[in-house]
PDB file of N, CA, C and O in Angstrom:
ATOM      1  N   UNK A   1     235.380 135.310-252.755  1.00  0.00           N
ATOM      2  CA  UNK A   1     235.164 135.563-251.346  1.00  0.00           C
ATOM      3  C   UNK A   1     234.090 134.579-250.856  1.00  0.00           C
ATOM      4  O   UNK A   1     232.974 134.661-251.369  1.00  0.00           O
ATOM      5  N   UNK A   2     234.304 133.736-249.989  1.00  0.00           N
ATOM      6  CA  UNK A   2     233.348 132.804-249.139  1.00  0.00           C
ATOM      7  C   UNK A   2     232.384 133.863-248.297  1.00  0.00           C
ATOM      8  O   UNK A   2     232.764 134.954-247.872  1.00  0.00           O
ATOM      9  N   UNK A   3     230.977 133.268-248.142  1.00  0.00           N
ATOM     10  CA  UNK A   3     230.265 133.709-247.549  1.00  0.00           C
ATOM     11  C   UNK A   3     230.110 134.486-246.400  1.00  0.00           C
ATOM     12  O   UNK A   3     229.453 135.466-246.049  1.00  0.00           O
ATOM     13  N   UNK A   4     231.200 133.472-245.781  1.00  0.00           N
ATOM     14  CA  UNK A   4     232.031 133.815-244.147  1.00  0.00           C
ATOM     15  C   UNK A   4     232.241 134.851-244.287  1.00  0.00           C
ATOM     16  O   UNK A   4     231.564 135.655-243.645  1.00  0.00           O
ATOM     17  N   UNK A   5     233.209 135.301-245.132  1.00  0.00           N
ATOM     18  CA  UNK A   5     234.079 136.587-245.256  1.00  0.00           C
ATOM     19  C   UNK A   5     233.219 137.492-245.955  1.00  0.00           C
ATOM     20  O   UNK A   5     233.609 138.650-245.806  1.00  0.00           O
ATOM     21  N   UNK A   6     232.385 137.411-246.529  1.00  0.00           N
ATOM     22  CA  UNK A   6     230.936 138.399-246.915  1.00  0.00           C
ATOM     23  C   UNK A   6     230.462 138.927-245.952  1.00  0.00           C
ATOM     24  O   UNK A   6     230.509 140.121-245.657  1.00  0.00           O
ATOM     25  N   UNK A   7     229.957 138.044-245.378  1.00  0.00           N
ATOM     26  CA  UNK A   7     229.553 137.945-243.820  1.00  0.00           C
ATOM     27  C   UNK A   7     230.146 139.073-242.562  1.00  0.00           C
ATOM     28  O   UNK A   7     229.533 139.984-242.007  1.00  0.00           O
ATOM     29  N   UNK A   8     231.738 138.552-242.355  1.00  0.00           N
ATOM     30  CA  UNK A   8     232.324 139.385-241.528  1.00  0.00           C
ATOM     31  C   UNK A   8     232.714 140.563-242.432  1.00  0.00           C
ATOM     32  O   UNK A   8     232.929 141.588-241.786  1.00  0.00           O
ATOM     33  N   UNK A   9     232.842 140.667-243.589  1.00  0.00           N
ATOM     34  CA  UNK A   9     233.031 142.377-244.249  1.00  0.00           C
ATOM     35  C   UNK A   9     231.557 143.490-244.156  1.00  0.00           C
ATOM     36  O   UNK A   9     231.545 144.718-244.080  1.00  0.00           O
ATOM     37  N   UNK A  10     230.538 142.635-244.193  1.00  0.00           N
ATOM     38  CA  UNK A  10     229.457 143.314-243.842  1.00  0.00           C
ATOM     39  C   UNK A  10     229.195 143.801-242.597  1.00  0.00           C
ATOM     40  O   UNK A  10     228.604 144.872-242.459  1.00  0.00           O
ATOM     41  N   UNK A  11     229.648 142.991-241.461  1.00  0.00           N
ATOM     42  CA  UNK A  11     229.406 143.792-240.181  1.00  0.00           C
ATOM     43  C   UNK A  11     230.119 144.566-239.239  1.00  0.00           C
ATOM     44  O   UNK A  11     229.843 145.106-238.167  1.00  0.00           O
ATOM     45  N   UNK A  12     231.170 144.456-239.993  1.00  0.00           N
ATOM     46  CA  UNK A  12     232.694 145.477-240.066  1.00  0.00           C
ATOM     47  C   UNK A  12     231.842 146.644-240.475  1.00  0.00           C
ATOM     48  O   UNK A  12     231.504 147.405-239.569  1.00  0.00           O
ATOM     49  N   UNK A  13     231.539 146.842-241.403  1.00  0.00           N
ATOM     50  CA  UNK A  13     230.707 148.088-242.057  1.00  0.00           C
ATOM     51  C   UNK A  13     229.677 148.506-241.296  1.00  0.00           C
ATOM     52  O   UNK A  13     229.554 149.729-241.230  1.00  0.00           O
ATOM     53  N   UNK A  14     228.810 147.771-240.631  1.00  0.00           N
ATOM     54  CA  UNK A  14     227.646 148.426-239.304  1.00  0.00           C
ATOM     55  C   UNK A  14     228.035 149.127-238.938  1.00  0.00           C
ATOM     56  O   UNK A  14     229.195 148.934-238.573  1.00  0.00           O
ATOM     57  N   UNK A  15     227.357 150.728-238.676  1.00  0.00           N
ATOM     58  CA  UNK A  15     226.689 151.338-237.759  1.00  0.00           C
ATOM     59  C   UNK A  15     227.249 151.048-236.661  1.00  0.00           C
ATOM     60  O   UNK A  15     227.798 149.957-236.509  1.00  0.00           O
ATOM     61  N   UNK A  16     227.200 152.140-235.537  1.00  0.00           N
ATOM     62  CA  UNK A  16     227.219 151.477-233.748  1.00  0.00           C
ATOM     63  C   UNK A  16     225.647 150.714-233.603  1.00  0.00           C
ATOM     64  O   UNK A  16     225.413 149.597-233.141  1.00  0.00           O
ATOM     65  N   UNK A  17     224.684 151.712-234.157  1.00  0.00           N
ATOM     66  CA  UNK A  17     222.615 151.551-234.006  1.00  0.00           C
ATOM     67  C   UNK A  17     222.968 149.952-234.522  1.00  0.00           C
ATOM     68  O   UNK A  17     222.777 148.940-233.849  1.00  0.00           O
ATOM     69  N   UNK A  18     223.365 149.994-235.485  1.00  0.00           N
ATOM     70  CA  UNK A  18     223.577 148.687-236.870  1.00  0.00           C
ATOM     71  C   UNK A  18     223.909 147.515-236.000  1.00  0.00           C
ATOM     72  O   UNK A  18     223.270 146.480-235.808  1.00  0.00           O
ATOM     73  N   UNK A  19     225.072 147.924-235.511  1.00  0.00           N
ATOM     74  CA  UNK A  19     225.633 146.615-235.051  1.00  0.00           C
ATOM     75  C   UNK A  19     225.491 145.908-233.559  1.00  0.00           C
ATOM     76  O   UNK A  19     226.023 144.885-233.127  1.00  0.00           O
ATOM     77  N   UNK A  20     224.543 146.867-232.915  1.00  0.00           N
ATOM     78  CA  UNK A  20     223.765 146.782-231.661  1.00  0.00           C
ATOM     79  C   UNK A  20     222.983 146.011-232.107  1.00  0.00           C
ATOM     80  O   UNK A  20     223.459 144.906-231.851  1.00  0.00           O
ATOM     81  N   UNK A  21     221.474 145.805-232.957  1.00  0.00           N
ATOM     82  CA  UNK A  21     220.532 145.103-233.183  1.00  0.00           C
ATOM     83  C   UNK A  21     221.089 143.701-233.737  1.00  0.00           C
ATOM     84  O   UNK A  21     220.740 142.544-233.504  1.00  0.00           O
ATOM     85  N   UNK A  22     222.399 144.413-234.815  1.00  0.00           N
ATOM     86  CA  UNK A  22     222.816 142.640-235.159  1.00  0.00           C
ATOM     87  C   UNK A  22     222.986 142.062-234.426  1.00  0.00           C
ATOM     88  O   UNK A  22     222.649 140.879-234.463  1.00  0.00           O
ATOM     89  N   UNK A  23     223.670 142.676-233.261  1.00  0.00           N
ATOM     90  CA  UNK A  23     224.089 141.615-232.155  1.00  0.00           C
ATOM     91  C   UNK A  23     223.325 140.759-231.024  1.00  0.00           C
ATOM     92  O   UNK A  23     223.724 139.812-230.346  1.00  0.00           O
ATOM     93  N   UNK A  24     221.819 141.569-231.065  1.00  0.00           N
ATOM     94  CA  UNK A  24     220.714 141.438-230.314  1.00  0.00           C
ATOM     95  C   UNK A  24     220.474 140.075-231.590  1.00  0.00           C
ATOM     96  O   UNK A  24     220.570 138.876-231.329  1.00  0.00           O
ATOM     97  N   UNK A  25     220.272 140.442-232.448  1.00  0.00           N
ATOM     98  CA  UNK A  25     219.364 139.562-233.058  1.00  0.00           C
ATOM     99  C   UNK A  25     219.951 138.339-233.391  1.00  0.00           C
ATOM    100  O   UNK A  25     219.413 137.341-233.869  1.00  0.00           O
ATOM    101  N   UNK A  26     221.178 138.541-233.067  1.00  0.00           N
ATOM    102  CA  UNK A  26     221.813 137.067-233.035  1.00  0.00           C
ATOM    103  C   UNK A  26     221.992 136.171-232.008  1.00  0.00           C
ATOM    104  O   UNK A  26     221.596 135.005-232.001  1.00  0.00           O
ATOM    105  N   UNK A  27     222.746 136.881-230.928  1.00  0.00           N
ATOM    106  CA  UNK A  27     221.907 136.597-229.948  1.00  0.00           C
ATOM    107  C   UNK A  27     220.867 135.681-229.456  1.00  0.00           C
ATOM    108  O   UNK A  27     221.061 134.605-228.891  1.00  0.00           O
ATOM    109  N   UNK A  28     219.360 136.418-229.832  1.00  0.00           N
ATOM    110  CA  UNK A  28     218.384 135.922-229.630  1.00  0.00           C
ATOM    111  C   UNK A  28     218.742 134.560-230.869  1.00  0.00           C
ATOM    112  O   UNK A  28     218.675 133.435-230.372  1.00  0.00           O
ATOM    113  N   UNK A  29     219.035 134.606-232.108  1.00  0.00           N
ATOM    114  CA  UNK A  29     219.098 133.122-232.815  1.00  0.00           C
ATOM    115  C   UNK A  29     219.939 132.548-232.098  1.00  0.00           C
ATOM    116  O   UNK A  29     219.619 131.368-231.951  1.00  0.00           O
ATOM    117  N   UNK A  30     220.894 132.822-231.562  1.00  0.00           N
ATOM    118  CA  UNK A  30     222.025 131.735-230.991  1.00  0.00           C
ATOM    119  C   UNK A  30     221.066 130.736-229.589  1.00  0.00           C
ATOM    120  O   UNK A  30     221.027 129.507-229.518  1.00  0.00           O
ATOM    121  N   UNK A  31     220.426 131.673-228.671  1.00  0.00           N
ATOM    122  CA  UNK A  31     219.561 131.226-228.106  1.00  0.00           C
ATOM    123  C   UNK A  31     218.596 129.914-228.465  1.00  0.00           C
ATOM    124  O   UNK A  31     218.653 128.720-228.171  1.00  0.00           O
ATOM    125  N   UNK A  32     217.564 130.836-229.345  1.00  0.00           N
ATOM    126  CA  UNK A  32     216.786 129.609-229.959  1.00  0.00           C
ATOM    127  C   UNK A  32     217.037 128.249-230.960  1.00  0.00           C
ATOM    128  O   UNK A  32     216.152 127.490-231.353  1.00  0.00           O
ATOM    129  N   UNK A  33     218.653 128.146-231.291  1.00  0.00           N
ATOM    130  CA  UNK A  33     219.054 127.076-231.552  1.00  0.00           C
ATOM    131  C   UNK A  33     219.670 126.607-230.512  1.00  0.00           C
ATOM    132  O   UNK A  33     219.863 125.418-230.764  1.00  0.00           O
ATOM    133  N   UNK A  34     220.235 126.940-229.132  1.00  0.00           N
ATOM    134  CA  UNK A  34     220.856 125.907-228.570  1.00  0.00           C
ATOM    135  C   UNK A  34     219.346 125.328-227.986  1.00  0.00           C
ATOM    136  O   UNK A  34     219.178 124.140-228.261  1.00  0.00           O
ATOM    137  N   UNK A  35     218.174 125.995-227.196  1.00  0.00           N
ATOM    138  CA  UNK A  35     216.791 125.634-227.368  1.00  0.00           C
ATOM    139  C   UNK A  35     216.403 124.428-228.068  1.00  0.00           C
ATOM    140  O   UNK A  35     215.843 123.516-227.460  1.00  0.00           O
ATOM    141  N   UNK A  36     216.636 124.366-229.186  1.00  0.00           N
ATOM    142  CA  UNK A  36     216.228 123.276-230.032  1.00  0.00           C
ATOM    143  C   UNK A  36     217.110 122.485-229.679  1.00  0.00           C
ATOM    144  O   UNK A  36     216.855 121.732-228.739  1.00  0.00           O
ATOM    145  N   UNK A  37     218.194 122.435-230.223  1.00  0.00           N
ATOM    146  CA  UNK A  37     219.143 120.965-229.964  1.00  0.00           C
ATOM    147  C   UNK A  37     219.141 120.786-228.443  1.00  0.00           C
ATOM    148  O   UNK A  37     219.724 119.727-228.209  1.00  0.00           O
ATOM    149  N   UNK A  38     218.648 121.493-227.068  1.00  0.00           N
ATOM    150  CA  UNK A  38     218.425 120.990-225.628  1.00  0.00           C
ATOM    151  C   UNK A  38     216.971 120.331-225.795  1.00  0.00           C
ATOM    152  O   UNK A  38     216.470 119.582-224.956  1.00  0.00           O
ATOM    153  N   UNK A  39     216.654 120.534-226.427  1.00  0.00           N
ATOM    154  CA  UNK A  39     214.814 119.472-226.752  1.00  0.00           C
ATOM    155  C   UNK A  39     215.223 118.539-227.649  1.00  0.00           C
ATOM    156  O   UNK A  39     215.163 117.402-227.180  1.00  0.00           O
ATOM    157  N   UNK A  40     215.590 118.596-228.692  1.00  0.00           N
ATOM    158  CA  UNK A  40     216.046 117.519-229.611  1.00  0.00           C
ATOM    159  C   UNK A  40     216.713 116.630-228.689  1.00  0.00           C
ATOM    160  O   UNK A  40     216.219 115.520-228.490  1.00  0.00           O
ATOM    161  N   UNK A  41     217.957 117.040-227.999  1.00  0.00           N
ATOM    162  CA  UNK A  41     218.438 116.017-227.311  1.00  0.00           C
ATOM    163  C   UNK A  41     218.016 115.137-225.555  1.00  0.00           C
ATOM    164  O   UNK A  41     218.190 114.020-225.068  1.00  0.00           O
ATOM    165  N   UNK A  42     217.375 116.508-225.104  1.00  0.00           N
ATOM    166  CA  UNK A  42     216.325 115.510-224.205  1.00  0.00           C
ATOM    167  C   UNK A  42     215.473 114.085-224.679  1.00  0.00           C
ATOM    168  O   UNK A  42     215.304 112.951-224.233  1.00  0.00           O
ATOM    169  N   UNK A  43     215.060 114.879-225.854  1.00  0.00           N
ATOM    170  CA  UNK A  43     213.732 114.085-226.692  1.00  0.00           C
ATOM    171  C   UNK A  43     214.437 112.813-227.101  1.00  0.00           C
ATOM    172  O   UNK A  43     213.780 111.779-226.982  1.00  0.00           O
ATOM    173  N   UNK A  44     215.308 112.749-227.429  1.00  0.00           N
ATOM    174  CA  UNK A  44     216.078 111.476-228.039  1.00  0.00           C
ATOM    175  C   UNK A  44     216.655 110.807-227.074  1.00  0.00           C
ATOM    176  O   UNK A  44     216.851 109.648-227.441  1.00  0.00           O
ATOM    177  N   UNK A  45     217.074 111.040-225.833  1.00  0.00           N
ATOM    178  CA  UNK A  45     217.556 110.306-224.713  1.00  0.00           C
ATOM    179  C   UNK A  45     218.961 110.389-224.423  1.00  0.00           C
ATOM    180  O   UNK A  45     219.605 109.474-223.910  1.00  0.00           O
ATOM    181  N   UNK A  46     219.497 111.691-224.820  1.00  0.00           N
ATOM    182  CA  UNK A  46     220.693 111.923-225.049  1.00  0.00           C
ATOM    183  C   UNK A  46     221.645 112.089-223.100  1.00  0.00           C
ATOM    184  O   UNK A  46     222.688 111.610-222.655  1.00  0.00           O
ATOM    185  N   UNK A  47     220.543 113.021-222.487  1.00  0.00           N
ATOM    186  CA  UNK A  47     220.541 113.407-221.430  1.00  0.00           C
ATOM    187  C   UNK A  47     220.460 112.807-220.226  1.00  0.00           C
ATOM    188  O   UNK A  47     220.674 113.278-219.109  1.00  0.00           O
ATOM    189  N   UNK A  48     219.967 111.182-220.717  1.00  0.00           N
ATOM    190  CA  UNK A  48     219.390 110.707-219.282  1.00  0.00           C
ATOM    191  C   UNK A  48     220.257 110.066-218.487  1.00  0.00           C
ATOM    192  O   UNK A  48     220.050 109.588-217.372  1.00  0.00           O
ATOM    193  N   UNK A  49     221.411 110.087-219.236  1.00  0.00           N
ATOM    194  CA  UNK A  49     222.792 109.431-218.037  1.00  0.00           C
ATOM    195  C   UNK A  49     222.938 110.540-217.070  1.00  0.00           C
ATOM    196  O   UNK A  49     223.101 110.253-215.884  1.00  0.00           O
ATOM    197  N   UNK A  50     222.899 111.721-217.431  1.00  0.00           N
ATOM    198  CA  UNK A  50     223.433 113.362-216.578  1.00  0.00           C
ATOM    199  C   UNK A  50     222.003 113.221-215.718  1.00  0.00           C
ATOM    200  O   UNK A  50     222.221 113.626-214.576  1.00  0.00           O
ATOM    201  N   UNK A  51     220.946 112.889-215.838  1.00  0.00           N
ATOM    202  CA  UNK A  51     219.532 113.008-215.222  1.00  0.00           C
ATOM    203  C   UNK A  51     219.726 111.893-213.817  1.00  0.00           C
ATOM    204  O   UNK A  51     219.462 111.961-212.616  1.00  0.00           O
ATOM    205  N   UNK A  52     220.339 110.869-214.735  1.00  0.00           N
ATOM    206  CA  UNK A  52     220.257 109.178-213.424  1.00  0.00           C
ATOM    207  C   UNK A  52     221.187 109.793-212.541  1.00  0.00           C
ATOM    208  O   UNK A  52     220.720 110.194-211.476  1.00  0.00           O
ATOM    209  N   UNK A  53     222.513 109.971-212.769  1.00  0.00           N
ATOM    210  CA  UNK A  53     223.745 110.359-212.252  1.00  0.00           C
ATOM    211  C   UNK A  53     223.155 111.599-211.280  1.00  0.00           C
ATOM    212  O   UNK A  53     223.363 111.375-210.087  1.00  0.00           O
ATOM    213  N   UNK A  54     222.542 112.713-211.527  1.00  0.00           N
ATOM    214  CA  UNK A  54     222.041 113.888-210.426  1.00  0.00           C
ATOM    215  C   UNK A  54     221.520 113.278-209.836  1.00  0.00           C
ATOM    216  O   UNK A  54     221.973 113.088-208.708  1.00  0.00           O
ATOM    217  N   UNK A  55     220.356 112.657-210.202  1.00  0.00           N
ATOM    218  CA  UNK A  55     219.108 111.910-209.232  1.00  0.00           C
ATOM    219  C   UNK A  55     220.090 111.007-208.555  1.00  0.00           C
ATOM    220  O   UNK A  55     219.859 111.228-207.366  1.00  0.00           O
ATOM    221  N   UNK A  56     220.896 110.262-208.600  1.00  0.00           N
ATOM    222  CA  UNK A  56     221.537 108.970-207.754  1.00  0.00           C
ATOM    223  C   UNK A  56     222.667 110.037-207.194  1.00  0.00           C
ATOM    224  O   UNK A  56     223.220 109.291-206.385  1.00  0.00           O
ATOM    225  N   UNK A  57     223.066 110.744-207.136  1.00  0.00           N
ATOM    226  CA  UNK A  57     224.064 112.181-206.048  1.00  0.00           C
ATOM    227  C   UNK A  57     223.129 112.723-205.175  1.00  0.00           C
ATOM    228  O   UNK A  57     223.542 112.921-204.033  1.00  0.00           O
ATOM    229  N   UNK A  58     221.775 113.067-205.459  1.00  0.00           N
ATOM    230  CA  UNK A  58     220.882 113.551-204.992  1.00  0.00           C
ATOM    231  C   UNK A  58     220.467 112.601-204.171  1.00  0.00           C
ATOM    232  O   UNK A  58     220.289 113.295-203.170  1.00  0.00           O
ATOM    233  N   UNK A  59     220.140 111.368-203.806  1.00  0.00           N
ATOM    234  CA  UNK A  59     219.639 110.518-203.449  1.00  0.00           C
ATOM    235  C   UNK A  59     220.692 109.718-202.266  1.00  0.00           C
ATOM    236  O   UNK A  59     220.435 109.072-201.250  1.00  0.00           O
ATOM    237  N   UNK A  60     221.659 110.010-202.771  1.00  0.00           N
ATOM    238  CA  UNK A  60     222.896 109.113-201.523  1.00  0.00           C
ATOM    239  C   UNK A  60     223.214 110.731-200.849  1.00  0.00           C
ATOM    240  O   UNK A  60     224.146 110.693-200.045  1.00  0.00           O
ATOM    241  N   UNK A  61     222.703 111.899-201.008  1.00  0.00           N
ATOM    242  CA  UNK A  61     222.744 113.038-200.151  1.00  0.00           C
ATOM    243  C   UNK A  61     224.771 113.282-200.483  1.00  0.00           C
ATOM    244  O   UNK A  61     225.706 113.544-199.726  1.00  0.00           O
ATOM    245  N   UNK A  62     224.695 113.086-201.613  1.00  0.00           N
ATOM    246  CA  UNK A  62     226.237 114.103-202.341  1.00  0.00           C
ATOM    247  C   UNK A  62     225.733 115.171-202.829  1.00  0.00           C
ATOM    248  O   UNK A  62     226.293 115.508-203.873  1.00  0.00           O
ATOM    249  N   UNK A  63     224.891 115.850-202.492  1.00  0.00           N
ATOM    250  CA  UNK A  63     224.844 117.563-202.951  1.00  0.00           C
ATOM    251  C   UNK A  63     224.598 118.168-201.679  1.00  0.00           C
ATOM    252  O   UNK A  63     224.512 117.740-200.528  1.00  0.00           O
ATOM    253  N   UNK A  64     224.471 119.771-202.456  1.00  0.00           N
ATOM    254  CA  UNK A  64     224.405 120.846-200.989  1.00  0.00           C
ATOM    255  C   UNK A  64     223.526 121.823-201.636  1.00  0.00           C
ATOM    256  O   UNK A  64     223.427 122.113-202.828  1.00  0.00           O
ATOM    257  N   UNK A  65     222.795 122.354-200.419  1.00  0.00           N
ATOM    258  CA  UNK A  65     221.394 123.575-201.111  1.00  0.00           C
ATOM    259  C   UNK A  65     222.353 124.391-202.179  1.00  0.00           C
ATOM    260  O   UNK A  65     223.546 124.112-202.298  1.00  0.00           O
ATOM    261  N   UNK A  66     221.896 125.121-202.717  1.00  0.00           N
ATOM    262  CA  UNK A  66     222.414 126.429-203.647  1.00  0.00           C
ATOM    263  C   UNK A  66     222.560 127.973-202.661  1.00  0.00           C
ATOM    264  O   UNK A  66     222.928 129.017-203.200  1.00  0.00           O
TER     265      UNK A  66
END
């Protein structure tokens, strides 16, 4: 049995209490890794075509308030 399937046989088996917090607490990890790789990839310059491109829409007045 692969980990995976360890994995999903174990939370098949949760609790409703059980499988409420797992889901919180993953959740919250799923969060704090997309977090990281949105800083990792700011930080590296991944972003700054989507940054020029808003700022130059923004600037020739191609957007609208929210």
């Amino acid at each position: 049995m692969s980990k995976l399937e360890q994995i999903e046989k174990s939370v098949t088996e949760l609790t409703q209490q059980e499988f409420s917090a797992f889901a919180e607490w993953f959740e919250t990890l799923q969060m704090e890794r997309w977090d990281r790789q949105l800083e990792a990839d700011a930080a590296s310059g991944k972003l700054d075509q989507f940054a020029d491109e808003a700022l130059a829409e923004f600037r020739a007045r191609k957007t609208r308030p929210l």
